[in-house]
C-alpha positions, -999 to +999 in steps of 0.1 A: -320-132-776-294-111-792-259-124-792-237-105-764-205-093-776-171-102-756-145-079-754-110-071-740-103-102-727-070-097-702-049-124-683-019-116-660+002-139-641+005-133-610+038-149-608+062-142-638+090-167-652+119-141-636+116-133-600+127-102-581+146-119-553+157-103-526+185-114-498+192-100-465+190-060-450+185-029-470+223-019-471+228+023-465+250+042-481+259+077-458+270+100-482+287+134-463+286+169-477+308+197-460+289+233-453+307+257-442+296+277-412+298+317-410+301+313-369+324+280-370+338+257-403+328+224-396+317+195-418+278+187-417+259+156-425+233+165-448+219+132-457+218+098-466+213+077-495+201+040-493+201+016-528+182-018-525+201-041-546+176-065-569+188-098-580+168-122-607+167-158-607+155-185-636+132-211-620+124-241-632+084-236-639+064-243-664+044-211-665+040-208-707+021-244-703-001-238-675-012-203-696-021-216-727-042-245-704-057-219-688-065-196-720-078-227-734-105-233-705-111-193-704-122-196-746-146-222-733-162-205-708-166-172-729-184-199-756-208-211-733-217-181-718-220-154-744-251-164-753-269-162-719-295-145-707-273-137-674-237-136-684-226-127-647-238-157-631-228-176-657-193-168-649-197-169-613-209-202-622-178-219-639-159-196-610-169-215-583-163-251-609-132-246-614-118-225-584-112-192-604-127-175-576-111-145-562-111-137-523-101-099-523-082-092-484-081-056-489-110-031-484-134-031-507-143+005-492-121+017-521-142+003-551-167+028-542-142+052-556-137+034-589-170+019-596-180+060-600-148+069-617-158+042-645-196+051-646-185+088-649-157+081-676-176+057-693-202+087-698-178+110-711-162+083-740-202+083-748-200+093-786-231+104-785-245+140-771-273+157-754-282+122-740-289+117-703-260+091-683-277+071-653-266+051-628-259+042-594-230+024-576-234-012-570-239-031-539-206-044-521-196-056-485-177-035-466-153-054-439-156-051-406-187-025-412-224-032-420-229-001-419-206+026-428-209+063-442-186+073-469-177+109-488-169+111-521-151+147-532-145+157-565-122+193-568-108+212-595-069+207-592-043+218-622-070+217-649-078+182-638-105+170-612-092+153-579-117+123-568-115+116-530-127+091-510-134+096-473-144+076-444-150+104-414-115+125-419-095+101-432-089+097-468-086+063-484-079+065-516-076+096-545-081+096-581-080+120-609-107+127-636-096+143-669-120+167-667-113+207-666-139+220-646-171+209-628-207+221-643-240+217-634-273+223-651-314+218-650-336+207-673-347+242-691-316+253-697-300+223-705-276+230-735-268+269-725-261+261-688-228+259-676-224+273-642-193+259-625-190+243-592-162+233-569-168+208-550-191+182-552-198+161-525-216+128-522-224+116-493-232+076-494-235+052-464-233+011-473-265-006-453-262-049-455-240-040-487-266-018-504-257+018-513-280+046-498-271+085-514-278+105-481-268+133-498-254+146-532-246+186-535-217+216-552-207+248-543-208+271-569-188+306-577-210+325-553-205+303-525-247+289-528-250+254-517-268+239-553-283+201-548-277+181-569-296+144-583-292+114-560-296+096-592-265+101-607-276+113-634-254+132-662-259+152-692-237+148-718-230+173-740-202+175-774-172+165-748-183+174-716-206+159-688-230+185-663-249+172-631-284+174-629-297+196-602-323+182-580-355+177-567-380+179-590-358+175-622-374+171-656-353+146-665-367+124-638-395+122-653-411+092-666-406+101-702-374+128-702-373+147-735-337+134-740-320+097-748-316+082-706-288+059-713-282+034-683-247+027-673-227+008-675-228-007-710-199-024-705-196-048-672-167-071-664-159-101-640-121-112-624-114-144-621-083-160-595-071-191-613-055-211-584-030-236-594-021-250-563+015-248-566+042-222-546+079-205-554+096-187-536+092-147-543+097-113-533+065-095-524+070-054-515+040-059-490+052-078-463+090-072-475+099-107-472+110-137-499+089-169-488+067-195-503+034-176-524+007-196-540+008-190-583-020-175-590-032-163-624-059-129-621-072-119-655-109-107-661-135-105-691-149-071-705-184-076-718-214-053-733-249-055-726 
């Protein structure tokens, strides 16, 4: 068994030495500008300007300690688990021994959006070109929904491309892709093919948390509906990434001409490491100063 390599390992308190403490009402400042009125003169209220006073407070914690204690027990698990043959459970292993689990409240709906943007960047920082990207989005639970239909919209917008995420006609999240323009290509013309299309749309609906692509397609410069692989797949070419148009794509085949590389190469896992202490903080959120648990999030970057 080759060794696995560990990389970009990342911790961030949750809970920093100085606190943002806040006290009392937003205060309002009403700051009066005078028009003056062709028909009549008269002063006119034109806006108002609020300021939200901030305030910072030492505490008496021992944060630096319970970091390096915690960096210590993170080098540990990284030693025992590089070497196996599932690093992922391995971690979710020493998660559940030692509490580091994390219990996400928000909607994970919005992954969806993220785990494609990292597939999709991860394929263009590919040095390598005229290789094939593949891969799908990974299985999550959506709350509330055990079965829900979502769109994903990418569109050219000020030589960048807009990533949306949509449940029905709501949006729920947006992203951007530094990438100029959209292409698409097939397997004959692979490396002179570059017809442009704006949008793309994917269509994916999440079944007992698995991910099923109802429907992957672009529009291109004459307005023709072009489909597009449900595969996810990629070709990369010099600088530049082209979706595959679909069905019956040669590189689907069992043996493709070109290098299928499976994404992604590099996976990571969070971990919550719950001290079971409080302070008092701020928190934007809820807008309120009260007791909040100290939690430290950090995660570990790994290659396969």
């Amino acid at each position: 068994m080759e060794t696995k390599d560990l990389v970009l390992l990342m911790m961030i308190p949750l809970i920093l030495v100085s606190l943002v403490v806040y006290t009392g009402k937003s205060p309002s400042i009403t700051g009066a500008q005078t028009a003056q009125i062709q028909q009549k003169a008269q002063d006119n209220i034109l806006g108002t300007y609020s300021i939200m006073p901030s305030f910072k407070a030492k505490i008496d914690y021992k944060l630096e300690e319970e970091y390096q204690n915690i960096t210590i027990e993170l080098n540990q698990v990284i030693s025992d688990c590089k070497n196996s043959l599932d690093i992922e459970q391995c971690f979710k292993g020493y998660a559940n021994k030692l509490n580091w689990n994390c219990v996400e409240l928000r909607d994970e709906a919005i992954d969806i959006m993220y785990d494609f943007i990292d597939k999709f960047n991860e394929c263009l920082s590919i040095e390598e070109s005229n290789v094939v990207c593949r891969f799908s989005l990974d299985e999550r639970a959506i709350i509330n929904r055990p079965t829900a239909s979502f769109d994903l919209i990418l569109t050219n917008e000020n030589l960048k491309t807009k990533v949306e995420l949509k449940e029905g006609a709501k949006t729920l999240a947006t992203e951007y892709l530094n990438l100029e323009n959209l292409y698409y290509t097939n397997y004959d013309y692979r490396d002179t093919l570059n017809e442009r299309i704006n949008p793309v749309r994917i269509i994916v609906e999440y079944k007992n948390r698995k991910p099923i692509i109802k429907d992957v397609f672009a529009i291109d410069d004459n307005s023709n509906r072009i489909p597009l692989s449900k595969n996810f797949l990629l070709y990369k070419k010099d600088n530049n990434v082209k979706f595959v148009e679909a069905p019956g794509s040669s590189f689907e085949a069992p043996t493709p001409a070109n290098k299928v590389i499976d994404l992604p190469r590099i996976k990571g896992f969070k971990f919550c490491a719950k001290t079971g202490k409080q302070v008092y903080a701020f928190d934007k959120p809820d807008n309120t100063v009260k007791l909040r648990d100290v939690v430290y999030r950090f995660a570990v970057k790994y290659s396969r």
